[in-house]
RONU-944504 format. One line per 2 residues: their letters; for each residue x, y, z of C-alpha. Coordinates in steps of 0.05 Angstrom, whole numbers, m for minus. Layout:
BEGIN
A) X Y Z ~ ...
//
This chain:
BEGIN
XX) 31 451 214 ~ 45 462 150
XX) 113 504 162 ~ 136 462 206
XX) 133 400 167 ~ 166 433 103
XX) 220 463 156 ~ 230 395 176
XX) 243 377 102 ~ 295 424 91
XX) 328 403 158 ~ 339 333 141
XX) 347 350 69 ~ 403 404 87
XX) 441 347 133 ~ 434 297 82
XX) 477 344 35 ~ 528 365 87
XX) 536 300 122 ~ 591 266 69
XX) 626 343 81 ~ 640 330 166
XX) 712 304 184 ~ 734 237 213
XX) 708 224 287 ~ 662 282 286
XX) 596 242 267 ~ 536 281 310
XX) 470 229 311 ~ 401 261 317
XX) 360 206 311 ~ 383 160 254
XX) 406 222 225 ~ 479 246 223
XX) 488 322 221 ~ 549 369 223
XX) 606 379 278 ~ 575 454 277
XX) 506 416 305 ~ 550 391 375
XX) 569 472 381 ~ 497 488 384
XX) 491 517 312 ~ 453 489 255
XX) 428 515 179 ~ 370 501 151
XX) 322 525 94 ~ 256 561 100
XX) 209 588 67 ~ 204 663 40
XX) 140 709 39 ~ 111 732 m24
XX) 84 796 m48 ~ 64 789 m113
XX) 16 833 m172 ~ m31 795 m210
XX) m46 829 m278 ~ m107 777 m289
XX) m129 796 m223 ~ m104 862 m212
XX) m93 849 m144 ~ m37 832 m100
XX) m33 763 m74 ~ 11 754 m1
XX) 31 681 15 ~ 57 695 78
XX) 99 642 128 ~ 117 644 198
XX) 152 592 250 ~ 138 578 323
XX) 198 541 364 ~ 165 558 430
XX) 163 478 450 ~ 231 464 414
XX) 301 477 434 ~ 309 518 376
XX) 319 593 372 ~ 337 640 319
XX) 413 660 311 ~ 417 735 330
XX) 489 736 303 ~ 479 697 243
XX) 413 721 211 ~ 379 789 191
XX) 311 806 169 ~ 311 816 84
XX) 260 861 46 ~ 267 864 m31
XX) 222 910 m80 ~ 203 979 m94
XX) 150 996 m59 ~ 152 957 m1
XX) 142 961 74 ~ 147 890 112
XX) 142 873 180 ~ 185 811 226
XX) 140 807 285 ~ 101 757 349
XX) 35 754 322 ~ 12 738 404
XX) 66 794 431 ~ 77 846 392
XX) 93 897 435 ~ 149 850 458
XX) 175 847 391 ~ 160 888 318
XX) 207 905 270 ~ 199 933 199
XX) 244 939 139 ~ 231 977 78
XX) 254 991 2 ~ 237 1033 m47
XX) 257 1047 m129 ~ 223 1082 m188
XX) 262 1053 m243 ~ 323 979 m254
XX) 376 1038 m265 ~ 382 1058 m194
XX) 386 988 m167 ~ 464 975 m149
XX) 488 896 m146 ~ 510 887 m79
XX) 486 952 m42 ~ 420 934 7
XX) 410 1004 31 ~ 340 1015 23
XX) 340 1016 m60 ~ 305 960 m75
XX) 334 920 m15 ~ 343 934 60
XX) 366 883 109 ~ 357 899 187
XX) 413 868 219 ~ 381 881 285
XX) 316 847 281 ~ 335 782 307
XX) 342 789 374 ~ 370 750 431
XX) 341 675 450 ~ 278 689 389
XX) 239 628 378 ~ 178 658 339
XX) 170 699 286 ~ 114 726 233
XX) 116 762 169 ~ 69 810 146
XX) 72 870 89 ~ 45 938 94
XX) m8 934 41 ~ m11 1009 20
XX) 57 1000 m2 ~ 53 951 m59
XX) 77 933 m129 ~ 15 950 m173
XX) 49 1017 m208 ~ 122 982 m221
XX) 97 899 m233 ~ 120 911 m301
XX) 188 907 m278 ~ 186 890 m204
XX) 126 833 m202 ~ 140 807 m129
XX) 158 838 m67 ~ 207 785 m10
XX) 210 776 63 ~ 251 728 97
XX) 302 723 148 ~ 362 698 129
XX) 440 677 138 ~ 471 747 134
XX) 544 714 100 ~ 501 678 40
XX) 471 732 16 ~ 483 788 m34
XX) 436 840 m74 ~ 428 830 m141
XX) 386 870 m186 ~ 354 814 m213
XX) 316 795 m156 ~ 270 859 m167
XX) 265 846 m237 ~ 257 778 m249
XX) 238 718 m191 ~ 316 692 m189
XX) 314 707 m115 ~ 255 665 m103
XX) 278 600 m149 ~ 348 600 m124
XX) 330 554 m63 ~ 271 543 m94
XX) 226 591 m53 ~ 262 585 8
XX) 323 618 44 ~ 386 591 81
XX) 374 603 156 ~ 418 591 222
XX) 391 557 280 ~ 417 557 353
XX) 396 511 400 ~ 405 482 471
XX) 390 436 527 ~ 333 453 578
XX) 318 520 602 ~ 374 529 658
XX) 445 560 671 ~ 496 503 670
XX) 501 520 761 ~ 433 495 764
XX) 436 440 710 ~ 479 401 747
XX) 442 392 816 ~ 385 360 757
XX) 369 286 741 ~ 361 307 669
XX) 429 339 666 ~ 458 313 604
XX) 538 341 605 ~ 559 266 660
XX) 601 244 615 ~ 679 250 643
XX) 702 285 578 ~ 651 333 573
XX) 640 409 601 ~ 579 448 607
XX) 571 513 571 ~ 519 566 586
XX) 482 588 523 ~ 495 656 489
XX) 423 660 450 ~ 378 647 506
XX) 372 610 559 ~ 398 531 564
XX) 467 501 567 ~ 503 456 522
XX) 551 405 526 ~ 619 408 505
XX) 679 360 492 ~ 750 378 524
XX) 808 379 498 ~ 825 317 455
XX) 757 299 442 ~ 708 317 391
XX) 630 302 369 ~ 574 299 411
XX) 570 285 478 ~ 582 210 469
XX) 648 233 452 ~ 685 196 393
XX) 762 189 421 ~ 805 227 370
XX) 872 197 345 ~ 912 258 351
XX) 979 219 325 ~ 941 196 263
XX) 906 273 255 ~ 973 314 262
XX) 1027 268 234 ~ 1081 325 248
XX) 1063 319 321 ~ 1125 288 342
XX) 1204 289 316 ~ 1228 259 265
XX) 1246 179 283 ~ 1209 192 352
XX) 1148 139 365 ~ 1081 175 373
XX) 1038 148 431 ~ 955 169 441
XX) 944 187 523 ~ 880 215 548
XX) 872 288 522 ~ 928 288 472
XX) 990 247 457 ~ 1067 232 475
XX) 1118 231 445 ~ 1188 177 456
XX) 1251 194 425 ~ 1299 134 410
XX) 1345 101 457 ~ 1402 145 475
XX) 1362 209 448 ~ 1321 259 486
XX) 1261 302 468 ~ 1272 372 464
XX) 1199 403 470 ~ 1217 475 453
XX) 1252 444 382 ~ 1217 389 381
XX) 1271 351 363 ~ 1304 289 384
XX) 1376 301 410 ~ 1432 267 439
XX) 1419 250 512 ~ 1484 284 555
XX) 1447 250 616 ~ 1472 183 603
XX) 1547 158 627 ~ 1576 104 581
XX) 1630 50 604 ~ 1686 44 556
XX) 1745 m9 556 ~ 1714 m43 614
XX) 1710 m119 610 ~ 1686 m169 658
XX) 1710 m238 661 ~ 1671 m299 699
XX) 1701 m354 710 ~ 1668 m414 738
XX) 1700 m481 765 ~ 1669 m543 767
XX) 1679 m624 749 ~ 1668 m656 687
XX) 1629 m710 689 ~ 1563 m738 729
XX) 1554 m729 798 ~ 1597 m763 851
X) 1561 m821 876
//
């Protein structure tokens, strides 16, 4: 399907540009793709496409180019925490719905204006912008777009020409009054918005996930996490690990290089590191220091003599 395919665009577009950003031993693989660390925590951000409401003074009619996206068969599911529903224009009612459920799930957002002087940069209260921070809800894996068409932009195209809808990363956005009055917020990501993706493994709590063939969290250095958007589990790394569940072994000497004292060797174990003071010195883990070992008894003036006695010579035939 059409969004689908461009989704999947943006997705390996987006990791593309963020995989030179991910630090040392923290490579995820999806595929022959390498994605973020925040892809291992179940957590992902992608681009997608916005919904157009737009006059047409040739026409004199409002065209809608309206987009939706199914995950229903995926493991995906829309972040409830990170995302909101946007609605930009001044005479505009849109709807974030299940086109196959809606009495499971409709919710509207609208915004009004008469004239640019009451729009306020950075205020999305209803002039010209609302956002419904509620609309996502919990474990969402479809949603559809559709605007009230009474409510439109034929009387104010002359300085509002398109109504928006989109849901979108609540933290990257921020109202500007140039979105109603020119397209900016439409060519920024060039018709598409930044979005946050959860996702997880299966359909089942981590209790029952691990009585399963399938279950994926075997590995020694791994623990199984019940999912907070929905239902699933994924897999995390304990302590001293990090990445996927393959689990890339993390050189905790070479990461914190402050780790240990002063003169004191540095030494990787299994979930962390230790750390050896010189001979004669002892660690002190509360000052992490290397001090002088009181334990140890020394001998002074103390000399010991061998003497041996023997002949010179061959042995006596």
């Amino acid at each position: 399907m059409a969004s689908l395919l461009l989704l999947g665009v943006a997705v390996l577009l987006y990791l593309a540009s963020i995989s030179a950003q991910a630090g040392p031993g923290c490579q995820i693989h999806c595929g022959d793709k390498k994605a973020s660390k925040s892809m291992s925590r179940g957590k992902t951000r992608v681009l997608y496409n916005t919904s157009t409401y737009c006059y047409d003074p040739n026409t004199r009619r409002m065209e809608r180019d309206l987009w939706w996206l199914d995950f229903s068969t995926w493991p995906y599911r829309f972040s409830n925490l990170d995302n909101n529903f946007i609605v930009l224009g001044c005479n505009t009612l849109a709807y974030i719905y299940n086109k196959y459920n809606r009495a499971v799930y409709t919710t509207a957002c609208a915004s009004v204006c008469e004239r640019r002087r009451t729009l306020t940069n950075g205020s999305c209260l209803g002039v010209g912008c609302c956002q419904n921070t509620n609309a996502i809800r919990k474990g969402l894996r479809r949603y559809d777009v559709y605007f009230y068409q009474v409510y439109n932009d034929s009387d104010s195209w002359q300085f509002n020409p398109c109504s928006y809808a989109a849901q979108g990363e609540t933290e990257s956005f921020s109202f500007s009054s140039n979105y109603i009055t020119t397209k900016r917020f439409n060519e920024t990501y060039q018709g598409r918005q930044p979005m946050v993706l959860n996702w997880a493994i299966g359909n089942v709590t981590c209790e029952l996930a691990r009585n399963m063939s399938s279950y994926a969290c075997r590995h020694r250095n791994t623990e199984c996490v019940d999912s907070t958007n929905g239902p699933g589990y994924l897999c995390n790394c304990t302590k001293g690990y990090e990445g996927n569940p393959s689990l890339l072994y993390v050189d905790e000497c070479k990461q914190n290089p402050k780790a240990c004292p002063n003169g004191a060797a540095c030494d990787n174990i299994e979930g962390g590191y230790h750390c050896s003071c010189p001979p004669g010195r002892k660690l002190n883990k509360n000052t992490n220091s290397c001090n002088p070992d009181t334990n140890l008894k020394y001998l002074r003036g103390s000399k010991i003599v061998l003497n041996t006695h023997g002949r010179r010579g061959g042995p006596k035939k």
